[in-house]
VOKE-455972 format. One record per residue: residue in three letters; x, y, z of N, C-alpha, C, CB in turn. Coordinates in steps of 0.001 Angstrom, whole numbers, plus 524288, in hexadecimal, padded with zeros to 5 digits. Atoms other than C-alpha are relative to their C-alpha. Glycine has a CB too. Layout:
<rs>
ALAXYZXYZXYZXYZ;...
</rs>
This chain:
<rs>
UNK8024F7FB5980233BF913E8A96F84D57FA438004B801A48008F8000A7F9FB;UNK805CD7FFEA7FDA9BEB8BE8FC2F8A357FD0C7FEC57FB797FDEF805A9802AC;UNK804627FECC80434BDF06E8E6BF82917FEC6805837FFCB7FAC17FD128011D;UNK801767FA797FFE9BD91AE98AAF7DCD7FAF78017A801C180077802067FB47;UNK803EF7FF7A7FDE7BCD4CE9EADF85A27FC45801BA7FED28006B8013B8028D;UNK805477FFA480193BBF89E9EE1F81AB7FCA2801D1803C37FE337FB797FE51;UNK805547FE147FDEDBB302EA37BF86A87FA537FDDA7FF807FF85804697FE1E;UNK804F5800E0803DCBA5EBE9CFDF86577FBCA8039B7FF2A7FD477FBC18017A;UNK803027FCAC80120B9B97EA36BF80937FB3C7FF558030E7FF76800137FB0B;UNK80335801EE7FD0AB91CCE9B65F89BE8002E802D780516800CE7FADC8003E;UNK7FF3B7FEDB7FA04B978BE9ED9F987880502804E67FF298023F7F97080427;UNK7FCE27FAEB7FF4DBA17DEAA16F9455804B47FC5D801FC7FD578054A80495;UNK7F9A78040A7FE02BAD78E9FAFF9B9B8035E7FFDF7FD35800117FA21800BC;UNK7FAC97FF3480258BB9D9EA16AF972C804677FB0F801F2802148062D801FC;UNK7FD708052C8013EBC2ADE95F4F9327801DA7FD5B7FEAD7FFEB7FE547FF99;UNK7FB71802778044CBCBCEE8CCAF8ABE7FD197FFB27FAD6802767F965801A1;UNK802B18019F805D4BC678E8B44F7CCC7FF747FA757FF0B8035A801FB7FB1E;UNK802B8805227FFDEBC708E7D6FF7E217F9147FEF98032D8049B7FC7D8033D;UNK804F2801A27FB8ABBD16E7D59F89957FAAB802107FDEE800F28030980678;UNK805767FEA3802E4BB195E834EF80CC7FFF37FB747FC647FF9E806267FC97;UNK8025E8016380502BA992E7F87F755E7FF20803C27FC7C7FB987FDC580091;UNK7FF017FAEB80224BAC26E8691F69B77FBA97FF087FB7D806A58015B7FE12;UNK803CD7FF86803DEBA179E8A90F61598012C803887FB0C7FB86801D880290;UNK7FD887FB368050CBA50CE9245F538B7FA948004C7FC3E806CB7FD167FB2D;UNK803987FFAB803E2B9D32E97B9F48DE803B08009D7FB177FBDA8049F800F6;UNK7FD1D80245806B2B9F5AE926BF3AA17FF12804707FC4B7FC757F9C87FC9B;UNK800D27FC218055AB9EFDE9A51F2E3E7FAE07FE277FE8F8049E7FF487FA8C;UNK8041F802827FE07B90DBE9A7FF2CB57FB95801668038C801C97FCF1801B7;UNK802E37FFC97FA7EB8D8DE9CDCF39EA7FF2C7FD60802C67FC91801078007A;UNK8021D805767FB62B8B05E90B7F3ED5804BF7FDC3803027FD257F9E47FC6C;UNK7FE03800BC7FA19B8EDFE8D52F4DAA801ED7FA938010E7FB6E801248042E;UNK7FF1B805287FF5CB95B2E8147F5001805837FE28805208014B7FE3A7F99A;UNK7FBEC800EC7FC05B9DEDE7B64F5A6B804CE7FE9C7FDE47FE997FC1680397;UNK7FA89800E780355BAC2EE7A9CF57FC803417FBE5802D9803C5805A77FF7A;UNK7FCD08067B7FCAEBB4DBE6D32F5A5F805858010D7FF107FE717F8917FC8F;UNK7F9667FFE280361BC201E71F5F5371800FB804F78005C800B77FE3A7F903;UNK7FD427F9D280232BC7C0E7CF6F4F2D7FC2A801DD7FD668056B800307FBDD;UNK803BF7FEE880334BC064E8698F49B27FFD9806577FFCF7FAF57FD3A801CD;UNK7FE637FAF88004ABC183E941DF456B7FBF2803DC7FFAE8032E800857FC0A;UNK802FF7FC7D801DFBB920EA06BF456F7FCF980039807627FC037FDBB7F977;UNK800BA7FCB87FB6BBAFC1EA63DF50867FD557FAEC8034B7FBF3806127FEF7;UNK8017C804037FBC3BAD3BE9CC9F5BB47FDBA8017180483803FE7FD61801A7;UNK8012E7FDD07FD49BA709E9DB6F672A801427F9518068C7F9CE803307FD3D;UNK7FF6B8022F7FB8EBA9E1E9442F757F7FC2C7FF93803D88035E801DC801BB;UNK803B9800F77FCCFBA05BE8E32F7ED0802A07FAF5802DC7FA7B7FF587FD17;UNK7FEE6805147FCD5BA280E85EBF8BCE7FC177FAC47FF007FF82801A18062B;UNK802628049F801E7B9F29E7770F8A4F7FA8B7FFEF805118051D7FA0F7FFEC;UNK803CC7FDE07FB57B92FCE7B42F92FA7FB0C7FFB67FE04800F2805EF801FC;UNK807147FF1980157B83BEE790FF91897FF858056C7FF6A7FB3D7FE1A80537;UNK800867FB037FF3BB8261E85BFF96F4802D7805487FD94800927FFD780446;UNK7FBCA7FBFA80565B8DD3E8DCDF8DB17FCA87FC487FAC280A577FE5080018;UNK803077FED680539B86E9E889EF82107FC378016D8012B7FF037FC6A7FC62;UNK806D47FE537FF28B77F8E8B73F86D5801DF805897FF167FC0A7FEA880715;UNK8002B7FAE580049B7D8BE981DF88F1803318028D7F93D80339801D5805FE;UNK7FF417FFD0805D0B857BE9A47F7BE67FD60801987FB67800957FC767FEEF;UNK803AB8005D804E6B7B2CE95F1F73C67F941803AB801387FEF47F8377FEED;UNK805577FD067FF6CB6E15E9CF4F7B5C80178805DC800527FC887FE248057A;UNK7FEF97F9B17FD51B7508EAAECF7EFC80261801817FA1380579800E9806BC;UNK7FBEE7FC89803E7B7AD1EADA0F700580643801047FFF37FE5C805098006D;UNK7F9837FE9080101B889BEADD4F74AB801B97FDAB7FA7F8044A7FD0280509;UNK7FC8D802EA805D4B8C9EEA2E2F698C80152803E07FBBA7FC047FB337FC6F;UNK800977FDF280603B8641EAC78F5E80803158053B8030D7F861800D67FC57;UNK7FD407FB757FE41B8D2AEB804F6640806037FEDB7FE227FF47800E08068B;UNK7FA8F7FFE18011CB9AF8EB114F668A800EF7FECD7FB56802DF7FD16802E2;UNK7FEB880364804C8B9A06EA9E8F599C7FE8D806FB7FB507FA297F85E7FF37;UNK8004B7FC7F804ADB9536EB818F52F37FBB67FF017FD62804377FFA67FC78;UNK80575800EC80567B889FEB22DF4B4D7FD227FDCD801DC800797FCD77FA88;UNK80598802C47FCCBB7C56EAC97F4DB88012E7FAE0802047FA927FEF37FBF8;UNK8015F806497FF13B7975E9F3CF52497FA807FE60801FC803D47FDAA80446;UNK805F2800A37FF97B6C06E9B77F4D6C7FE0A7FAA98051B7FDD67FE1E7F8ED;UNK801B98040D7FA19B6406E9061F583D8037B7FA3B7FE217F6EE7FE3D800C8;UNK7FFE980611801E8B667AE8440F4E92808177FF868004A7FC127FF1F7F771;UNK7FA568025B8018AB755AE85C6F4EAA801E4800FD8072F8047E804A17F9BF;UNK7FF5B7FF7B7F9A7B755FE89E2F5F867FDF17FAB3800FB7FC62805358036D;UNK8017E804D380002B6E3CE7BD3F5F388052E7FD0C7FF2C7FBC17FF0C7FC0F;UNK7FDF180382800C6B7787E75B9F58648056E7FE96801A27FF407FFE77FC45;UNK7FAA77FE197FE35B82F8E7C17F5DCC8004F7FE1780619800A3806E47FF54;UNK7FF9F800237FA93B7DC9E795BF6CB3800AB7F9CB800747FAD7802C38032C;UNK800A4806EB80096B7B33E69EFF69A8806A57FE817FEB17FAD37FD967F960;UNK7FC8A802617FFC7B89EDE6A78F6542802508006080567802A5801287FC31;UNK7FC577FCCF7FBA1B8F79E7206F710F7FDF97FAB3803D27FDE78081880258;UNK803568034E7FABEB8660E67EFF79EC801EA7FAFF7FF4E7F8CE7FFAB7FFEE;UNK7FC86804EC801A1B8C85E5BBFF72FB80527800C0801D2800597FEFE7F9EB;UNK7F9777FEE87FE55B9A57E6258F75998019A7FCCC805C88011C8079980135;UNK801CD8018A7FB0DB95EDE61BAF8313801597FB7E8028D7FB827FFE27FFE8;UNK800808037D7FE7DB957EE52E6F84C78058B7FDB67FE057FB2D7FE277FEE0;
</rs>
């Protein structure tokens, strides 16, 4: 059975839903990377320096996610994505 195909919000690339990093926003508002299952509005980024720089400096995130995303939680959110990374 195929995956199902995503988009990142970083480079626009189109792709398996495994092959991203999925970022969601909580009840709340607050932005957090997702490891499991997880329900509600999400948004996909390639495992890429350059797809998060872009993500997090151009507004797409707060575009796809629907709500803000103040500096201190794009901090804390990029330090996870950059750990993913390794």
């Amino acid at each position: 059975m195929a995956q199902p195909q995503r988009t990142c919000i970083g480079c626009k690339r189109k792709g398996d839903q495994n092959s991203f990093l999925r970022v969601s926003r909580q009840v709340g508002g607050r932005v957090v990377l997702c490891l499991g299952h997880w329900m509600g509005r999400t948004a996909y980024i390639c495992p890429s320096q350059d797809c998060i720089d872009a993500a997090l400096t151009k507004e797409r995130l707060a575009r796809a996610l629907r709500c803000s995303v103040d500096e201190a939680s794009k901090a804390e959110l990029k330090q996870e994505l950059v750990c993913k990374l390794r």
